[in-house]
Every structure is written in C-alpha cells, then in structure tokens.
N, C-alpha and C positions, 0 to 999 in steps of 0.2 A: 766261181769261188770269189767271196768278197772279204776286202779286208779292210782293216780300219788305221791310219795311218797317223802316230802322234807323233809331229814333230818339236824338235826340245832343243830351245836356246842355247848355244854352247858357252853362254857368258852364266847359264843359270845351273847347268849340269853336262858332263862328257859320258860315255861310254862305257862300259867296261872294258880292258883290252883285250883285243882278240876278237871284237866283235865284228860282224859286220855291217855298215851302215847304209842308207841314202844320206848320203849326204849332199847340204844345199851350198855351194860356193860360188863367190860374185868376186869378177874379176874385169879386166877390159881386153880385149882383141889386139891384136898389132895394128889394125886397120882405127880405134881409138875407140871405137863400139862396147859403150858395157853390156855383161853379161850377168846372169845369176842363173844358176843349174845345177840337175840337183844328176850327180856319180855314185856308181857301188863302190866304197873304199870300205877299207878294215880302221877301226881304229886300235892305238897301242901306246902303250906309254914309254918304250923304247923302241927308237929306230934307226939303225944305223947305212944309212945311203951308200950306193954303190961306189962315192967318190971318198966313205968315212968318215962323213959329218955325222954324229948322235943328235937324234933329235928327240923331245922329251914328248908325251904327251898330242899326238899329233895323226893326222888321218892319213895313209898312205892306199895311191890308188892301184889298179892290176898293173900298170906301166913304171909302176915304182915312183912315181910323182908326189914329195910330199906336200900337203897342207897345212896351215897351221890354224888352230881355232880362232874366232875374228875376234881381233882388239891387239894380236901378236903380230910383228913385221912377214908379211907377205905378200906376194900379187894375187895368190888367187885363195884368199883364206873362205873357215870353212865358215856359215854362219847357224845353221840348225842341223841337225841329224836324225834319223829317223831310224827305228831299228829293221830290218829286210824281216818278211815273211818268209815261215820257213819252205822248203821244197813242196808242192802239192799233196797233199797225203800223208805230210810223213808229219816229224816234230823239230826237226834238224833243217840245218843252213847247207848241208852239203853229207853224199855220198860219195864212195871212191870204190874204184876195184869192181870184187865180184858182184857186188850189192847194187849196183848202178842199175843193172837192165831188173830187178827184181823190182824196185823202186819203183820204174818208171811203169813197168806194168800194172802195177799197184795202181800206181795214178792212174793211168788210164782208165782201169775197169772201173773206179770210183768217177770218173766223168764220162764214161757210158760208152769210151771209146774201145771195144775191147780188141784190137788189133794188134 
C-alpha cells in the first residue's frame, strides 16, 4: 500500500480540529543537540492541560504534550503537518470495540494475508 504525503506549512494553513496529524517539530535535546521530527499528535483548537492551562489552537501529543504552531513561544513548536492515512482497508483514522477484529481481518485478506 502506497501513499502520498502532503505536507502544509503551519504559518500557511492548520488542521481541522480533531484531526489527526504527523506532525513535524524542531526542538533541542538537554544534551543541546537540535532536533526536527516528525509525531502522531491530534490537532484542536481548544485544549485544556492537566495542570488547567487552555491552550488555543494547538497540536497535543498521546502523552498529553502540548505544541504550539512555529512562530508562537515554545521549545518544541510544530513546523508542518501532514494529514495520517486512514487504517488499511478501511476509510477512517480509528476503530473501537467490536469492529476492531472485523477491520483487521478485512485488511488482512485485502493484502493476501488471510490468517
């Protein structure tokens, strides 16, 4: 399966919220090493952190780490986004529940694996 990946400036356009993205963010190491890398975070236009800070507009990762788009005060801001490919098979970012093992079987037998 191939996919084609466009990545989009976050000074030129954001997200829809709720989405979720690769996102690209450049930062440095404690050791003083820059970094630039690209995470699965969601983006949202409201987000309120576990310590009650609201933050506007902004990419938040599975660990709960928020981002900010680049050009906004942070260390590890975001600088493109990409939008994620949906599950194998299907048309969606995510199953839950009964539907999971259905899903997956599906994929499988569409890449030849029928186990």
């Amino acid at each position: 399966m191939d996919t084609t990946v466009e990545w989009v400036d976050v000074r030129e356009r954001l997200p829809r919220s709720g989405t979720p993205v690769a996102a690209a963010t450049t930062g440095r190491y404690p050791d003083g090493e820059e970094f630039w890398l690209v995470l699965p975070m969601h983006f949202t236009t409201l987000h309120f952190a576990e310590d009650g800070t609201e933050h506007h507009d902004c990419f938040v990762d599975s660990d709960k780490v928020v981002r900010l788009p680049h050009g906004r005060p942070c260390d590890e801001p975001v600088t493109h986004w990409a939008a994620l490919p949906t599950l194998p098979g299907t048309t969606v970012h995510h199953v839950l529940g009964d539907g999971v093992r259905t899903a997956l079987q599906q994929a499988r037998h569409q890449d030849g694996d029928g186990d």
